[in-house]
C-alpha positions as CSV (number, residue, x, y, z in Angstrom):
1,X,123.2,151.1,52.8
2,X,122.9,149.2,49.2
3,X,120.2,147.9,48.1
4,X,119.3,144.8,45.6
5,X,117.6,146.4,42.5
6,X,117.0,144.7,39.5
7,X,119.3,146.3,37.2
8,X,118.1,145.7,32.8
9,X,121.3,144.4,30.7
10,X,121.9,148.3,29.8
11,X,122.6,149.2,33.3
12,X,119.2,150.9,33.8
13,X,117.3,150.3,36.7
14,X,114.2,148.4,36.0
15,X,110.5,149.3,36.6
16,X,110.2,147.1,39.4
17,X,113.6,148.7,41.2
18,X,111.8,152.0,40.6
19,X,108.4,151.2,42.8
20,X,107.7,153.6,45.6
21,X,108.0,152.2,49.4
22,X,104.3,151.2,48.8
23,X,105.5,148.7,46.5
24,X,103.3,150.1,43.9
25,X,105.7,151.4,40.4
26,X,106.1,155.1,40.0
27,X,105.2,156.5,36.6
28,X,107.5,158.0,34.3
29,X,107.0,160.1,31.6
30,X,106.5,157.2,29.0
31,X,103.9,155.6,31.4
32,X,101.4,158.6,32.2
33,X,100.2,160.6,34.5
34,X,98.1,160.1,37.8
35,X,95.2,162.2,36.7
36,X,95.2,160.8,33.3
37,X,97.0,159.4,30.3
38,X,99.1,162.1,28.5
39,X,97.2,162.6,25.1
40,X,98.0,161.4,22.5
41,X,96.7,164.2,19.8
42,X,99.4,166.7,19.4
43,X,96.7,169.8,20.3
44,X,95.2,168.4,23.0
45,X,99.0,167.8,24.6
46,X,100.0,171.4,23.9
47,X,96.3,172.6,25.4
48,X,97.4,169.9,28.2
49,X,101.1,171.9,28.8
50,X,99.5,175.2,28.1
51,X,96.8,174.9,31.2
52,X,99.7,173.1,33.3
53,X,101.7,176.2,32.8
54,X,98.5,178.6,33.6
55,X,98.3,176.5,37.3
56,X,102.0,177.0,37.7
57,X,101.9,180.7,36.6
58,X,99.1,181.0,39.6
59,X,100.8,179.1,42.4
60,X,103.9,181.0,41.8
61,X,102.1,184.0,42.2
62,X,100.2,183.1,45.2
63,X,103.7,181.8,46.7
64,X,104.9,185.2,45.7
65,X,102.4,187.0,47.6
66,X,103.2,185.3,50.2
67,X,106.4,185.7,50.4
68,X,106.6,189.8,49.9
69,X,106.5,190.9,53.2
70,X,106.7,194.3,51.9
71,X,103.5,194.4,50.2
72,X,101.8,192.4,52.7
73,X,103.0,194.9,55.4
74,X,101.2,197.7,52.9
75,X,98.3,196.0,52.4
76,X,97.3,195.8,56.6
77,X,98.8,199.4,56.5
78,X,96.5,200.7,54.3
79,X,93.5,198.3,55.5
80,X,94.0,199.9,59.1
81,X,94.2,203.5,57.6
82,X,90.5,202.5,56.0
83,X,89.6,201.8,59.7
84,X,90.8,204.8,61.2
85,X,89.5,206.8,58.9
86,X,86.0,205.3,59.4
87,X,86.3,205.9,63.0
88,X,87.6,209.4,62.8
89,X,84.4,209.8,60.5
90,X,82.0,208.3,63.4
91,X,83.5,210.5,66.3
92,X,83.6,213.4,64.3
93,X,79.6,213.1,63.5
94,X,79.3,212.3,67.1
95,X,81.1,215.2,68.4
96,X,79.6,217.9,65.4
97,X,75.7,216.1,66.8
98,X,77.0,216.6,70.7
99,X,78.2,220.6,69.7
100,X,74.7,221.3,68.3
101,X,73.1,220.2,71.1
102,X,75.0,222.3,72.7
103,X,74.3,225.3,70.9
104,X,70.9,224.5,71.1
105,X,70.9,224.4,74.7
106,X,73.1,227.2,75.2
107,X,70.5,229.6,72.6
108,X,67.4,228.8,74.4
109,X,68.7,229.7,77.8
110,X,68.6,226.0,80.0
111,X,72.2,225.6,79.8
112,X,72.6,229.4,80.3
113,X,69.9,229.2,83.7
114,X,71.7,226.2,85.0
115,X,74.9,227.7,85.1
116,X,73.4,230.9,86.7
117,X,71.9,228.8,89.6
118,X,75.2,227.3,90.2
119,X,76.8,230.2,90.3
120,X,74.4,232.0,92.8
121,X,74.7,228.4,95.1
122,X,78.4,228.7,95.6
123,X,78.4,232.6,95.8
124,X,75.8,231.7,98.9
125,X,77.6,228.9,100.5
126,X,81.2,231.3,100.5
127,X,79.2,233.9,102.0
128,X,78.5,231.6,104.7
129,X,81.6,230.0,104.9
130,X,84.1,232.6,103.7
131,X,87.6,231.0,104.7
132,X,87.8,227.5,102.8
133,X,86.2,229.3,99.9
134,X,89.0,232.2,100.5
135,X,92.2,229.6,101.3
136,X,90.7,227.9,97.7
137,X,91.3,230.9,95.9
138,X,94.7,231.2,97.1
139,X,95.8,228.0,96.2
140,X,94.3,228.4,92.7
141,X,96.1,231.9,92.3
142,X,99.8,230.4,93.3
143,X,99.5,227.4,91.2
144,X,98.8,229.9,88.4
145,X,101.6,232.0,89.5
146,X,103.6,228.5,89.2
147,X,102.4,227.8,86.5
148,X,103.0,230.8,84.7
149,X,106.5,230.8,86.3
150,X,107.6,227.3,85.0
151,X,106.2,228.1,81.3
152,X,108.2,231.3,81.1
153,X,111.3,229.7,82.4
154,X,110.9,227.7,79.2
């Protein structure tokens, strides 16, 4: 595919063969910038490159971020690490609050009288009805003997 671009006598293309498909010219170095003019004042063109190179410095190093997967990886590692440990912290408050209770119950008798009264309601009810209470009991000692068997054998 060739194209008819207006070519100067040097053998340069011209600015008109360098316009965009918009049809508008593209600016070269000699012709400015879109944000601007380049200055003209030798400081303000070297504060000009140096804050152009401060940008670029920054998008490298947000590309390069991105890109390290590595680091990224060890970042969510350690941010879910955070998290467990918070949780851990909640459960283990929980748990310490549910013990005292507990202890509390267990040192002022309730606990201590409720387990009494169940025990005295099934010692009635197999005195009543002594042979599922018995065949029970036999089934609980053999799967102990099992049990105990199987961990042995280990």
């Amino acid at each position: 595919m060739t194209t008819n671009r207006p070519i100067s006598g040097t053998g340069e293309p011209t600015s008109e063969s360098l316009a965009g498909e918009t049809g508008e010219p593209r600016l070269t170095a000699g012709q400015g910038r879109a944000t601007g003019a380049i200055p003209g004042d030798p400081e303000a063109l070297a504060e000009d490159i140096e804050r152009t190179r401060e940008r670029l410095g920054d998008t490298v190093e947000a590309l390069t971020a991105k890109l390290d997967v590595t680091a990224r990886a060890r970042d969510r590692a350690g941010q879910v690490k955070d998290r467990i440990v918070d949780v851990t912290g909640d459960v283990t408050g929980k748990i310490a609050g549910k013990t005292g209770n507990l202890k509390q119950q267990l040192t002022t008798g309730n606990l201590k009288q409720q387990l009494t009264t169940t025990t005295a309601r099934v010692r009635r009810a197999a005195g009543q009805r002594p042979v599922p209470f018995a065949a029970a009991a036999g089934l609980v000692l053999l799967v102990g003997a099992w049990l105990t068997r199987a961990i042995k054998r280990r």
